[in-house]
Structures are given as C-alpha cells and as structure tokens.
N, C-alpha and C positions, 0 to 999 in steps of 0.2 A: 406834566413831563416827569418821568423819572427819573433819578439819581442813581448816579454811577458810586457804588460802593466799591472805594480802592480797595487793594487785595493788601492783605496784612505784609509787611515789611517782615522778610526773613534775611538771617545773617549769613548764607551762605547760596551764590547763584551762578549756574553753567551756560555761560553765553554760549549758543548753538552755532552762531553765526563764524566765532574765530576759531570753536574747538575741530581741531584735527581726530578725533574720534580713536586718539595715538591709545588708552587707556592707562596711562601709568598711575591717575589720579584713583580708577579702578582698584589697580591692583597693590595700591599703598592704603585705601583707606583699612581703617583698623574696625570700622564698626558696618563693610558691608553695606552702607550708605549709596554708595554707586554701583550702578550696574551698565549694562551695555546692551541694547533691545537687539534683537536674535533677529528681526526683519528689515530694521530701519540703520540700525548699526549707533544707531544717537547713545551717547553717553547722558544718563538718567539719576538725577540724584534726589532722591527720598529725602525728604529734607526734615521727616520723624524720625528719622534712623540716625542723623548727624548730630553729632554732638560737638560741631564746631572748633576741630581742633586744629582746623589751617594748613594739616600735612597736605590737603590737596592742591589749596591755592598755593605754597612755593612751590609746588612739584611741577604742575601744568607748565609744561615750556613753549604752549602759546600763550598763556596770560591770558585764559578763556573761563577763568575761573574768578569769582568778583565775591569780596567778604568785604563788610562794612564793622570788621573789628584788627585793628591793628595791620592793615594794610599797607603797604609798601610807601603809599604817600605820606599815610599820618606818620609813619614809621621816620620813616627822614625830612618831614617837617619839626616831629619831636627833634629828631639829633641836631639842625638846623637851630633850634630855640634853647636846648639842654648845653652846647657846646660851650657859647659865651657865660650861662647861666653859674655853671660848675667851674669852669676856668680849667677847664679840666681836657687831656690828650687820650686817657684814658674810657674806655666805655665797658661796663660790665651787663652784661645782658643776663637775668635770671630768668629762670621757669621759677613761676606763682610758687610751685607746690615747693619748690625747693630754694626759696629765697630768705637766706637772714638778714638781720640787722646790717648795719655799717660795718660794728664792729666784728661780726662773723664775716664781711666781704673782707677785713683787713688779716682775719686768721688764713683763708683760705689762700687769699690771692697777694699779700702783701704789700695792698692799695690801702690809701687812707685817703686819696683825692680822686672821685672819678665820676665818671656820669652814670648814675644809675637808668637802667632799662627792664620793665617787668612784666614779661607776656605768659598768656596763659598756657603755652609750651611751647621752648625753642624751637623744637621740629618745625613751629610757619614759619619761620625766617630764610626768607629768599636768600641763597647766597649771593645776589647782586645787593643790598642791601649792605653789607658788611661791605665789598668790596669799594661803595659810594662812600662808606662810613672812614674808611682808609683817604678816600682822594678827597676827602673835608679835613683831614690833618690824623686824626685818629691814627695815633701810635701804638697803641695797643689794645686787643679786645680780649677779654676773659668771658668765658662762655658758663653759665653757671646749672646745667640741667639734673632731673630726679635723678636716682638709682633708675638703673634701666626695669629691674622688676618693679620698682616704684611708681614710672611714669603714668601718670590717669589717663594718656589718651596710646595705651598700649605700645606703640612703634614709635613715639615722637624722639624719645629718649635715645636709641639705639640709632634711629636714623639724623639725627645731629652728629650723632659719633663717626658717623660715615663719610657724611657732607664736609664735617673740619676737617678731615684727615685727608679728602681729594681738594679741599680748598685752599690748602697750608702748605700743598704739594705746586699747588699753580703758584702760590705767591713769593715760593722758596726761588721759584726759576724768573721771576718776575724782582729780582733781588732784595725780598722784605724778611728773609731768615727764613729758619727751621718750623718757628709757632709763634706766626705773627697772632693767630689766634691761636689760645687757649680752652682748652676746656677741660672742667672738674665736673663732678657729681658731686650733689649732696643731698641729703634726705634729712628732716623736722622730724624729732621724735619726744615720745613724754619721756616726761622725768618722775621720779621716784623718789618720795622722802619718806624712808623708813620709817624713822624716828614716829611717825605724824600717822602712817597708815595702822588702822584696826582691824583688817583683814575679817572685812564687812564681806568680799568677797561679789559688790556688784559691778568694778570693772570686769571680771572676769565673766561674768553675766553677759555685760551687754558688749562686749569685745566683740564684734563682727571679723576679728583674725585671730583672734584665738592667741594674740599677744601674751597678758596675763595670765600666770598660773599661782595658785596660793601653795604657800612654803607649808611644813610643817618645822618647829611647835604654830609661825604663824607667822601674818605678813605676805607681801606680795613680789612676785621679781617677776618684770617683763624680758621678752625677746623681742628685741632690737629690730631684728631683721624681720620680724612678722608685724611689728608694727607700722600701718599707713599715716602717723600723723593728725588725724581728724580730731582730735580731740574732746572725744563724750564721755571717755570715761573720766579726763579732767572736769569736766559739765557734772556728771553724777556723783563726784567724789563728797561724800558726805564728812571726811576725816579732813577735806583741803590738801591730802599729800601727793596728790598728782599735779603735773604743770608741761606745758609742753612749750619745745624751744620754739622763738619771733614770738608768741601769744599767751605770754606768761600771764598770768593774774595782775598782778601788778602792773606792768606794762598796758595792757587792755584800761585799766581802772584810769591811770594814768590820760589815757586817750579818753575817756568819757569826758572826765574833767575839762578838758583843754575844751575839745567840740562843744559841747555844753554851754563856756563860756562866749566863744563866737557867736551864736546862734542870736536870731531875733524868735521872740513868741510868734504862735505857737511852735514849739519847738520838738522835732519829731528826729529821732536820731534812729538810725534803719544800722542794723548786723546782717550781712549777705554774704551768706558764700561765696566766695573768690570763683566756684567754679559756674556759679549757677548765674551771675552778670557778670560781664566785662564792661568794664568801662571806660572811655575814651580816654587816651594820652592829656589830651588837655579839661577832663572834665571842669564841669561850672556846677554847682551847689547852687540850690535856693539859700536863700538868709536864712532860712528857718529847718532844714533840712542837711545834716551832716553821717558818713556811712562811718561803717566801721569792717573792714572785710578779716571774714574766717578764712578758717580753711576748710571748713564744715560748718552747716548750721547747728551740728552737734556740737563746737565750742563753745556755743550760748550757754551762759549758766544762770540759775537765779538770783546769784547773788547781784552779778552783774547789772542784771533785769533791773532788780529793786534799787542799786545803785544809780543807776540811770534817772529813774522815777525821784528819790531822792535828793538828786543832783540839781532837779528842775526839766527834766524831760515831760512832755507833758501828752508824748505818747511816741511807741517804741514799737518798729516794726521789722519783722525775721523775714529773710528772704531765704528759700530754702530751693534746690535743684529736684525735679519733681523725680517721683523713688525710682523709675524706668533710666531716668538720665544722672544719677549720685553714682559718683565714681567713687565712693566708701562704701558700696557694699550696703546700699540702704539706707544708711546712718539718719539720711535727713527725714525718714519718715518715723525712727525711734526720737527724733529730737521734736519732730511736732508733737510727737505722744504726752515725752513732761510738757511741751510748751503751752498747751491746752491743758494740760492738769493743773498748772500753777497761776493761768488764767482764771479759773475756777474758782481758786484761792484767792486771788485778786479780786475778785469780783465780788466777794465777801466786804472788804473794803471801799469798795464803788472803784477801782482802777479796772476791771476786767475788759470793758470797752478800752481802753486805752492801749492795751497789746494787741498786738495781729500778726500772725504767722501765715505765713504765704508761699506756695509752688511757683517758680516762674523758669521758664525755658531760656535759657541762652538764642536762642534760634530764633526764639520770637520775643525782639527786644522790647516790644510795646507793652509785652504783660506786666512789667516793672514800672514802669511809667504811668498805668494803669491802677497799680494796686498803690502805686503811691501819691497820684488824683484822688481817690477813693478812700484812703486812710486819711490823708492832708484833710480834705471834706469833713471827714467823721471829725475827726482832732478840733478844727476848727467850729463845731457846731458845739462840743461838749464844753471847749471854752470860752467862748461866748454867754454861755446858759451857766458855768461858773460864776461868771462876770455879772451875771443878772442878781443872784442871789444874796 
C-alpha cells in the first residue's frame, strides 16, 4: 500500500470556496503574487512570488484568505493574554523593521506602560482587530510603521496610512475623539563614531544603497535617508566604529549572555532574520535552543560568532532569507560569503562543524524546523564524541 505524502505547509492560502473573485487582494499585492485566470476568473496566488507580507489577508473582505502567521485569532488571543499581563490600557503595535526599544517607544509616543505588539508589517492588520482591541478596554493605540520608502514589503507602509485616517474618522463619529489611533514612522539607522572610524573604506564597498561616502582628508559620513538599516557594514566594520540603533554591539552581547545562561547542553543558539522566520506570538523554545532576531543576516558579525562559542554555545546557527526573497537588496547572500569564510577559519580550530548558515523561506515554514532537526543532530553527535574522549 502506498503512502500519501502530505503537501508541504505554506503560509499563505486562497480559499476558492468563500473568495468572491472581487480582486482587491490582486491589485494591492506589491510583489504581483496574485493573479486572476483570463477563463476561469479564479483568483491564483503563486505562492514563489509571495513574500508573506499579509497586505492581502486584511484586505480580502470575504475573509477567503488564510495565513498561519499572525492572524486575526492569534492576534487577539495575544491581546486577551498581554492585557492582564502588562497592566496596561495602552497598546503599541510596531513594524519589525521599525521597532525600538522601550525606551525609544517612550521618546516617540510618551508611554512608559503599554502592551507591546510586533508584526512583520502593519499593513496585515485587519481594522477589525484594532476595533475589538478598543471594546477589550484599550484606551489608546499608537501605530508605530517604516518610512514609507522604507517599508520592505513596498505598500504596507503607506497603506496603514490610509486605513488610520478612514478608521479614526469612523471612531471620531462613534464618540472616541479625533486619533483614538495614532500613527508615527520611524526608521533604524547606523551610527557613526568618528573618532574610531579609519576610512578603511569597506562600508562603502559593500553598501548595497550607496549610504556611505568617504570624506576627504578622511573618514566616513553616511546618508540617513539612503540608509536601509540591515546592518553589514556594522558586521564588516574592522575599526568597531559603526553600530546601528535596537542592535547595538553591546546590547546583542548582552543578549548572548543571558540566553546562554538559560539554556540546557547541547546548547545551540540560532541569529535569523526577523524577515526570513516569523515566529508565533506565543513561541516555546526547546531547553537547549534560544534565537536571537536581526534585522539582516548581514548584522551577524564574527566577533559576536566567537562570542557565542566562548560563552558555552556549543553550536550557532544563521538563518538567512534566500537572495530572491532579502528585502536588503541581497545582503543575505554577501553575509553567507564572510560566514563561510570564517567557517573555514574555524575549522582550523576544529569549531567549523559547529556553525551553519542557512537559506530558509518565510512561506515555507518547515525549512527552519528542518535545518534546525538537522543542525540539533549534528551538535548533538559532535558532543557526545567530545564527551568520549
């Protein structure tokens, strides 16, 4: 008798049965992902083409659209469990790429108590969602999205802008004021310490925006506005004078440390991309497995690497968004280049088995789950055979 091979789990699916064949999900997606068959009239989504960015699931106003990341139930089961949790009236919802610290929510928005929310771009956000978010007590919501040339999934950003300003207008006449929601922009950008930079001259190398420009007598000054945030040229800075704001150096080291200590052996601590996994509201950790999310697999640096490894890691694995789907303009395929160079160098040392840099698709969530079966395995064989000798 043969066995039925299930069909791989993908994050994003068009129920035929409820979809009205209305096409708005068509003609909002930003990556040409949907189309519309010329005979049959079915709405058809290329699910290589999709880069998971949820503008089609709020948008569909049959609800014929089905994603298994941050969906409208997990979404207010989280607010349901975060309300009591925080003590908090307030709710701040950020886009990944453009979310600070605390204390940057408290420059922008004047909060220092609030329930934090962090999706991989505002644009999914059903406006029913907000509105439930209100009739659970929620007094106030701050919206916290990229620069709108900033935003990585092209339209998310601008189409938020559009959504508060018609949903702020319903709620003014529904008597909850002028801007029961808020919304700001903000963009992550590196920093620059002179003082430290040698105008070595390889940010400006491998700047995929053309950010950095070298001074004359010397030194380096970026442009704000051309910079995306991703930070490689922080990763390649051989002088330490670059740092980029939420993933400072220190901050990150900081975070090794702590996870590190949590951990049971074998102890495998994973850097991924923010854009390249999404991970559930309520994530569970193995004992022995804790992340650490970029904003790029281009923020990996070696020193970090070696930090890790020193710490008691005792194998370290790069999750990186494969080069077709890096919303930085490739970065993540410049960032496997040192990461297998210094691999190489490792291995000099007998750690080279112990790193693994890895391609994994948002879209297809089992490749991470996979690469992290298969790394866990390795880890687990090399210290065992440790343990013999």
């Amino acid at each position: 008798m043969s066995q039925q091979v299930a069909e791989p789990q993908v994050a994003v699916n068009i129920n035929e049965d409820y979809c009205s064949r209305c096409s708005i999900c068509r003609s909002l997606c930003p990556f040409e992902a949907i189309t519309k068959d010329a005979e049959s009239g079915k709405v058809v989504l290329d699910i290589e083409k999709c880069q998971v960015c949820g503008i089609c699931y709020s948008a569909c106003p049959a609800k014929a659209i089905d994603t298994i990341y941050y969906d409208y139930g997990s979404l207010l089961k989280y607010l349901k469990t975060a309300k009591p949790k925080y003590d908090s009236d307030t709710l701040v919802i950020m886009c990944k790429g453009s979310a600070p610290d605390s204390a940057g929510v408290e420059r922008l928005f004047g909060v220092s108590k609030f329930i934090p929310l962090s999706v991989p771009c505002v644009g999914r956000l059903p406006e029913e969602l907000l509105l439930q978010a209100i009739a659970m007590g929620i007094k106030k919501i701050y919206l916290l999205a990229c620069d709108e040339n900033y935003c990585r999934f092209d339209r998310g950003s601008s189409l938020t802008g559009r959504r508060i300003l018609a949903l702020n207008r319903l709620l003014e006449q529904l008597g909850y004021g002028r801007e029961a929601v808020t919304l700001k922009r903000n963009s992550l950008k590196v920093k620059v310490d002179k003082d430290l930079c040698i105008a070595c001259g390889n940010c400006v190398f491998y700047c995929p925006y053309h950010a950095p420009k070298l001074e004359s007598p010397g030194g380096i000054s970026f442009d704000l506005d051309a910079c995306r945030g991703c930070g490689l040229c922080v990763a390649i800075c051989p002088a330490i004078a670059l740092d980029l704001d939420n993933w400072e150096r220190e901050r990150i080291s900081t975070l090794i440390s702590q996870l590190l200590s949590e951990m049971r052996a074998p102890k495998i601590l994973v850097f991924r991309c923010q854009w390249a996994v999404f991970p559930p509201l309520d994530e569970e950790s193995s004992p022995n497995i804790r992340a650490i999310d970029l904003p790029c697999a281009g923020r990996v640096d070696a020193f970090h690497l070696l930090e890790a490894f020193q710490k008691g890691a005792d194998g370290v694995l790069i999750a990186a968004c494969p080069e077709e789907d890096c919303r930085q303009e490739g970065v993540s395929a410049k960032a496997q280049h040192w990461v297998e160079a210094l691999k190489q160098r490792l291995g000099q040392i007998g750690f080279g088995d112990r790193l693994h840099f890895c391609f994994v698709a948002r879209r297809h969530p089992e490749q991470m789950d996979k690469e992290l079966r298969q790394f866990g395995q390795k880890i687990e064989a090399i210290v065992s055979e440790r343990g013999r000798k």
